[in-house]
C-alpha positions in Angstrom: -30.0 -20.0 -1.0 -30.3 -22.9 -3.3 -27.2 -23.6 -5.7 -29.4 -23.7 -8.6 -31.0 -20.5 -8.0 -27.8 -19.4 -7.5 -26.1 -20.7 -10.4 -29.1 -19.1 -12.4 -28.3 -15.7 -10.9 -24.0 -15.9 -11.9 -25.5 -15.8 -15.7 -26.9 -12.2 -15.1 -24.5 -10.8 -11.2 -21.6 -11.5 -10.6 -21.0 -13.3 -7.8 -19.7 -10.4 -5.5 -22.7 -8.7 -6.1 -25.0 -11.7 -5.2 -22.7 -12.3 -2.1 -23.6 -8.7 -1.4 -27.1 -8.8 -1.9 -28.6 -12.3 -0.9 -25.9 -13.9 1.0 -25.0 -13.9 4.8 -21.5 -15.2 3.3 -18.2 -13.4 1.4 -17.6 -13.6 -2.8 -14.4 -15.6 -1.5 -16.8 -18.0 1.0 -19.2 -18.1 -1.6 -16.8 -19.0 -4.4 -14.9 -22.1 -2.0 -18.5 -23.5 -1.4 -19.4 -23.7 -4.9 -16.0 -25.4 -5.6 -16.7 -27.4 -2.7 -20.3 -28.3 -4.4 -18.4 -29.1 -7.8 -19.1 -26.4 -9.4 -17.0 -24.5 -11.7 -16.3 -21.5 -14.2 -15.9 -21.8 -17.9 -13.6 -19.4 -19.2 -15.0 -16.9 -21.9 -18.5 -17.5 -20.5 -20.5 -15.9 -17.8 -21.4 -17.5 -14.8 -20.9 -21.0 -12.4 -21.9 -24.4 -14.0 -22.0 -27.9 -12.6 -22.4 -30.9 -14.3 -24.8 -32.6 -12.6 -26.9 -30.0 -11.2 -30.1 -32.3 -10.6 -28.1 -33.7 -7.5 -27.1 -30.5 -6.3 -29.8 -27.9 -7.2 -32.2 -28.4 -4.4 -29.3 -28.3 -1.3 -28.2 -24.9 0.1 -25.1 -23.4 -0.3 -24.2 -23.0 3.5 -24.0 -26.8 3.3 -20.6 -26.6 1.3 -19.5 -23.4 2.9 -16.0 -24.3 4.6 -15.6 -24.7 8.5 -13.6 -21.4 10.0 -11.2 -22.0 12.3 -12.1 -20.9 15.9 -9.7 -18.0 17.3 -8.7 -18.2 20.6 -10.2 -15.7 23.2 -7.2 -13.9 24.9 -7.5 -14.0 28.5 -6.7 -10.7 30.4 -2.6 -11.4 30.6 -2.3 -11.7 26.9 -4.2 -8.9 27.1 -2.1 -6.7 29.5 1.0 -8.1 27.7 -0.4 -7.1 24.4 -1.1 -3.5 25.6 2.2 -3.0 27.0 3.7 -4.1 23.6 1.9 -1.5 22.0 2.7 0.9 24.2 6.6 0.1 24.3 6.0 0.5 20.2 4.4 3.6 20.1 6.9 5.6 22.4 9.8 4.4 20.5 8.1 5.4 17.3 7.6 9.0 18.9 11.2 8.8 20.0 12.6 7.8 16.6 10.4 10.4 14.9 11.8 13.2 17.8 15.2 12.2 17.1 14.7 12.9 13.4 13.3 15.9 13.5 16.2 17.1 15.8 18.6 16.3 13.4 16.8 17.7 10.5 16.4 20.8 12.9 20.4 20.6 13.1 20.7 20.2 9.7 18.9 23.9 9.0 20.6 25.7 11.5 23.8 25.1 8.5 24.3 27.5 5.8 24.7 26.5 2.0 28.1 26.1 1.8 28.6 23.7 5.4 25.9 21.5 3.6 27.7 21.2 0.8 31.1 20.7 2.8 30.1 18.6 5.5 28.2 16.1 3.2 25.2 15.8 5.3 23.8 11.7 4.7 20.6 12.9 6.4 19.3 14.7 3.6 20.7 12.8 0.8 17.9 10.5 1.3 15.7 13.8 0.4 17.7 14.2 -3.4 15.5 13.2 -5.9 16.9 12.6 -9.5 15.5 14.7 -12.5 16.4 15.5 -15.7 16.5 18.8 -17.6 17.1 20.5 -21.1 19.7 23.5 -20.6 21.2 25.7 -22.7 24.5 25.2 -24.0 26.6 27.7 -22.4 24.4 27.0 -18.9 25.9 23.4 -19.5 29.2 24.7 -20.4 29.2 26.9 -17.3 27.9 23.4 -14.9 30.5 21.1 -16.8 33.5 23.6 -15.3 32.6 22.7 -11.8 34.0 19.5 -10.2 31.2 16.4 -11.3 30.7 15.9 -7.2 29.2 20.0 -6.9 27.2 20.2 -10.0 24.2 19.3 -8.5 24.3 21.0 -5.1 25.5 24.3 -7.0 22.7 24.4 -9.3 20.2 23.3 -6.7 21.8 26.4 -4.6 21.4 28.6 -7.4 17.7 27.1 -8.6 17.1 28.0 -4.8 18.2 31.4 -4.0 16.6 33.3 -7.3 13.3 31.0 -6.2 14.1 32.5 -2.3 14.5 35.9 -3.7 10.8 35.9 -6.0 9.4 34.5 -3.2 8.2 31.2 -4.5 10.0 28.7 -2.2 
């Protein structure tokens, strides 16, 4: 496509959409070549402008579009080692996630009060702060427990009468 038909269309598409449409080329390939061409965006108005467009209308874009760089093909042992990478990755990702579901299995098998007792770290990553409005004398009742049990006792309490309606 030339860059003056194309600089006619950015007044009515945007770019991405032209890229999309007419273009065997990105919006970010397409936008580096017309930088590359001189061409440039005025803020506040729609669409690519170049100063001296008589000189550049008639060339294609693909003449500006920047070179890629050329990946290397892996041969067969970067290949093999590659696999084996993944492969050493993904069992010690099953192994970590094993492991933590044993412990959190561990962690159930413990009643309400050995939670609170034992302090277990695993699940304090699970606590998740939120405030309420309570009554006064609910507050008055919480602020007579020791500041370290208020939460687990009314997280106890919140849980059993949800246990006992069945919710949770």
């Amino acid at each position: 496509m030339k860059i003056g038909d194309l600089l006619a269309m950015t007044k009515k598409e945007s770019l991405e959409e032209i890229a999309k449409e007419y273009l065997t080329i990105g919006k970010t390939a397409a936008r580096q070549a017309l930088k590359n061409a001189g061409c440039y965006c005025k803020r506040g108005s729609r669409g690519w402008y170049h100063d001296n467009l008589p000189q550049i209308a008639e060339r294609s874009i693909y003449d500006f579009v920047p070179a890629r760089k050329a990946r290397p093909k892996p041969n067969s042992d970067n290949e093999k080692a590659i696999k084996a990478l993944i492969a050493k990755a993904d069992s010690q990702i099953r192994a970590e996630t094993k492991e933590k579901a044993d412990r959190e299995n561990e962690y159930d098998e413990f009643d309400a009060i050995d939670r609170i007792l034992f302090r277990e770290e695993l699940m304090r990553d699970h606590k998740t702060y939120k405030g309420f409005y309570w009554d006064a004398d609910i507050i008055e009742f919480i602020e007579s427990v020791s500041d370290e049990y208020q939460s687990e006792l009314m997280n106890e309490i919140v849980r059993s009468v949800l246990t006992r309606k069945g919710v949770l």
